[in-house]
N, C-alpha and C positions, 0 to 999 in steps of 0.2 A: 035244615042247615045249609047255608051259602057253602056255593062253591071251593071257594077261597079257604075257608073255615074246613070245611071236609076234607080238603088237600093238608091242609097242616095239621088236624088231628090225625090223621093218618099216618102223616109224616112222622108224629109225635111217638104216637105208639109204637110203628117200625122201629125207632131211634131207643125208644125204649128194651125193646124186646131184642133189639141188634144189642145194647150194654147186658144186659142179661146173660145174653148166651156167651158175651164176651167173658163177662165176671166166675160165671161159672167153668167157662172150658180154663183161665185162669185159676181156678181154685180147684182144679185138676190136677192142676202139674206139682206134684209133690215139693215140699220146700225142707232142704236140708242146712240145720242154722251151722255151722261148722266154728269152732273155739281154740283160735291156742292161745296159750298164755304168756309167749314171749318171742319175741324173731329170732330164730335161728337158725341157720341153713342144713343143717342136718335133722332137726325137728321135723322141717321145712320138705321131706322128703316123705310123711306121714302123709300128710296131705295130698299129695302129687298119686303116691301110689293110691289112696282112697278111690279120687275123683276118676283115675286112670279103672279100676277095676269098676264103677257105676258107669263109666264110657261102656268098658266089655259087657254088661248085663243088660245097655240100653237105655240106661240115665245118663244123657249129657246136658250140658245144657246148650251145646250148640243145636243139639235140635230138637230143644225146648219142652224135652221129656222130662228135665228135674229145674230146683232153680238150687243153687247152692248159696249160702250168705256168709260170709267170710268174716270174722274179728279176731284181733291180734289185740291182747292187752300192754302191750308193751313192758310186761314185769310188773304193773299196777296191779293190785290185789281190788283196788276200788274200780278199776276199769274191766277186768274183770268178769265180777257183780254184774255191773250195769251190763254187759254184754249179754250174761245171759239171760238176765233179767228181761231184753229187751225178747231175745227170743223167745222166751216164756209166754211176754204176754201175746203175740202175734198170731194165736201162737204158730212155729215151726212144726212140721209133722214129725221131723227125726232131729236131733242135740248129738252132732260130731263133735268129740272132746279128745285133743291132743296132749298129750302128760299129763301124769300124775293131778295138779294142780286144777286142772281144767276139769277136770273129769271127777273130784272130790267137789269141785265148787255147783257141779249141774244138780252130782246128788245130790247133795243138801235143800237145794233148792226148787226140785221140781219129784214127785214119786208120779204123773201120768203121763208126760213126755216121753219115747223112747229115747234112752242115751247110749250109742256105740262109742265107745271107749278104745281108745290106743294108744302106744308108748306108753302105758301106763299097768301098775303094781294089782295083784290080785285084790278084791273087796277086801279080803280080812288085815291084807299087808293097808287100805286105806283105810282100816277100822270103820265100813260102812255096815256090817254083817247085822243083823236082827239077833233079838233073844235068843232064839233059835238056831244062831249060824248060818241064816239064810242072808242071799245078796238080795239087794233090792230088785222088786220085780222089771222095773224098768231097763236094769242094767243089760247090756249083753256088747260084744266087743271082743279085742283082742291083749290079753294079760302077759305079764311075765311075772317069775317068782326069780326067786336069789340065786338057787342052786349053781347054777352057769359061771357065775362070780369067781367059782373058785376054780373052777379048769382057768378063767383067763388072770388070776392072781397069782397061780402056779405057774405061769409063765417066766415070772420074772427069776426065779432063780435059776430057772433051766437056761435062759440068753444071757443073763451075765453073767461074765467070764466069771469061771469057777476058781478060785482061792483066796476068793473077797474077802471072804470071814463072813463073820454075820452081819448079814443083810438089813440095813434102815430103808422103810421104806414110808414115804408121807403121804396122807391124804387129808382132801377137807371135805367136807360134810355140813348138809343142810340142818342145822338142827332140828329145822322148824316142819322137815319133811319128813311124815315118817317111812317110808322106803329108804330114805338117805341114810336115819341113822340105822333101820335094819342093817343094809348094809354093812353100815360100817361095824355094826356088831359082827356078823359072820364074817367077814377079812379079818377083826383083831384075832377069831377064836381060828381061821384058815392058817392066819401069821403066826400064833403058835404051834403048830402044828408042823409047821417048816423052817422052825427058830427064826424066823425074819422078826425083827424088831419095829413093829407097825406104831408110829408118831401122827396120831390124828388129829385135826386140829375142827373148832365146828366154826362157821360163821351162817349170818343170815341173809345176805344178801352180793350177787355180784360185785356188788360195787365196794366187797371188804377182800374180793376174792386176791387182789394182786398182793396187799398186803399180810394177807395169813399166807399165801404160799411164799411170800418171802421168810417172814419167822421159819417156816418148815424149812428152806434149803438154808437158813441159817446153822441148821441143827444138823447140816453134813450128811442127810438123806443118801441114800445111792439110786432111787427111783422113786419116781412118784404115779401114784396110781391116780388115774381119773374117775372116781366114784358118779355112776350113775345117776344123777340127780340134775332138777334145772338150773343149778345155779354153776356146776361145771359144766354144763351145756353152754351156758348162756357167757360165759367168762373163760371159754377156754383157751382163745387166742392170748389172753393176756396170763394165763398159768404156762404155756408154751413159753412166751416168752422171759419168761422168770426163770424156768428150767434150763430152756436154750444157753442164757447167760452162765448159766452157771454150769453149764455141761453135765443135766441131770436126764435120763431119757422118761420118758411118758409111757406107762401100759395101762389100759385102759379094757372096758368088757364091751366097749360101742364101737362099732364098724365106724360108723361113720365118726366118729372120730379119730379112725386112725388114719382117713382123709384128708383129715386137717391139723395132722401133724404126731399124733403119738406110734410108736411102737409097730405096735400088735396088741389084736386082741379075737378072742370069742365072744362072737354078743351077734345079737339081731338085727339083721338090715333092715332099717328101717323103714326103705319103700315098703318092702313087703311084710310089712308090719302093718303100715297103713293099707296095700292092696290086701290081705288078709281082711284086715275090719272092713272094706267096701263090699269086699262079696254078700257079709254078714248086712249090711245095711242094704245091699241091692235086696237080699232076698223079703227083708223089712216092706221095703217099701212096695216090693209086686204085690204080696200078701197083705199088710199091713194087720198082722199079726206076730206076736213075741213066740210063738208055738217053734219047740226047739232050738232057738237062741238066748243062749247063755255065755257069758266072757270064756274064753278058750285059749288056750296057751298059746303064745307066737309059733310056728311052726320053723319058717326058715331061721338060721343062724349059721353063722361063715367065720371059720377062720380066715385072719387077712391081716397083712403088715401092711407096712409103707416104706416103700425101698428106699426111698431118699434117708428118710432118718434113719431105718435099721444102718446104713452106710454109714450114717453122720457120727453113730454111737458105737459102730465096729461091733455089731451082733449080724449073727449067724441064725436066722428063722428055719426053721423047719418047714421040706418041703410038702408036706402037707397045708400050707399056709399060700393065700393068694395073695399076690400084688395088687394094691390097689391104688 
């Protein structure tokens, strides 16, 4: 072999064997496909805590120990699909799934992908459970169930002024969610329970959200609840301002909604909703076995007003209650 010749085969191979060791120390570094279903800034805080607890365990990706893939379906149910679809086929090592919506859409769609779950309803509340009442073995993550609902429903009559009479109070609801209408079943059977007169109304989408919470404060409500679902996540500002007008106050079971304008409520922070499910996926990925991960109850929950509006609506929060 010329010289010339034996310089470039060489060169060749090196070049070779350099993409190789490149490809593979690449296909080292763990890939987490990450899903939420719709932009919201308190969603939006799921995420943050995740990434933020995979930082503390040693997944970041600034230094290039995880890679994380981000999609937001913008409320598309067909966007979606493809999202996760897309991660499926790639495939992703771990499927991070933010509400309800997102985390029903990975089950269906994949049983060997690990999926950590958050902001989102026990398997049986997503009806994903087996013959047997088992969750899918893939699943593991961070759940909430209902119970909570009713310490922060019970709110309302204890902060508004006492010699109202009987209490109307409004809510809408997903119909198409089933956590939503749970929900909204144990508030009507809570609102019995406290003679409030619960006026539920259902829609399917955001974009009907202005108009049904108008029907409702047509009907002379004294509060309106913000039922945990994505479609008063994703419409809240425009249910605020419906109430606002009409001088109706907002109690809600999400912290972080009462950030952006309602009340008071008992409910889950929902950073630490999502740093809760990062821990669970940090331990995923050192091991990269499901061995004692399983969906687990949210842990943190806060009482918490919003001084501005408790002021705006002339209520008195109880000090055990933080400003936020």
């Amino acid at each position: 072999m010329k010289p010339l010749k034996t310089f470039l085969y060489v060169a060749l191979v090196a070049a070779l064997a350099s993409c190789g060791q490149q490809q593979k120390s690449s296909s080292s570094v763990p890939v987490v496909g990450f899903v939420e279903a719709f932009p919201d800034e308190t969603i939006a805080q799921a995420r943050i805590g995740f990434t933020d607890a995979l930082k503390d365990k040693g997944y970041s990706e600034e230094q290039h120990t995880v890679k994380i893939e981000y999609g937001n379906a913008q409320g598309s149910e067909v966007t979606l699909t493809q999202i996760i679809n897309n991660y499926i086929s790639k495939p992703v090592d771990l499927l991070a799934t933010s509400t309800t919506v997102s985390s029903l859409a990975a089950v269906q769609r994949t049983k060997t992908i690990p999926i950590c779950e958050m902001v989102s309803p026990t398997p049986a509340r997503m009806k994903v459970l087996d013959a047997n009442g088992k969750a899918p073995a893939n699943l593991f993550g961070v759940i909430e169930d209902l119970p909570y609902i009713d310490t922060s429903f019970a709110l309302i009559p204890k902060l508004l002024k006492p010699g109202m009479g009987k209490l109307k109070v409004g809510m809408i609801y997903n119909q198409a969610e089933p956590q939503s209408v749970d929900a909204m079943q144990r508030i009507k059977e809570q609102s019995d329970k406290l003679g409030i007169t619960l006026i539920a109304m259902p829609l399917n989408s955001s974009a009907d959200a202005k108009l049904v919470t108008q029907s409702l404060l047509d009907k002379n409500i004294d509060a309106f609840f913000a039922n945990p679902d994505n479609v008063v996540f994703s419409a809240f500002e425009t249910i605020k301002q419906s109430c606002d007008a009409k001088f109706v106050p907002i109690f809600t079971s999400e912290a972080g909604l009462v950030k952006r304008g309602a009340v008071a409520a008992f409910g889950a922070d929902i950073y630490q909703w999502g740093y809760q499910a990062g821990l669970q996926a940090a331990q995923y990925l050192k091991t990269r076995k499901m061995d004692g991960l399983k969906p687990e109850m949210v842990k943190i929950r806060k009482r918490v007003y919003n001084k501005a509006a408790a002021a705006k609506y002339h209520i008195t929060v109880p000090a055990n209650y933080q400003a936020i």
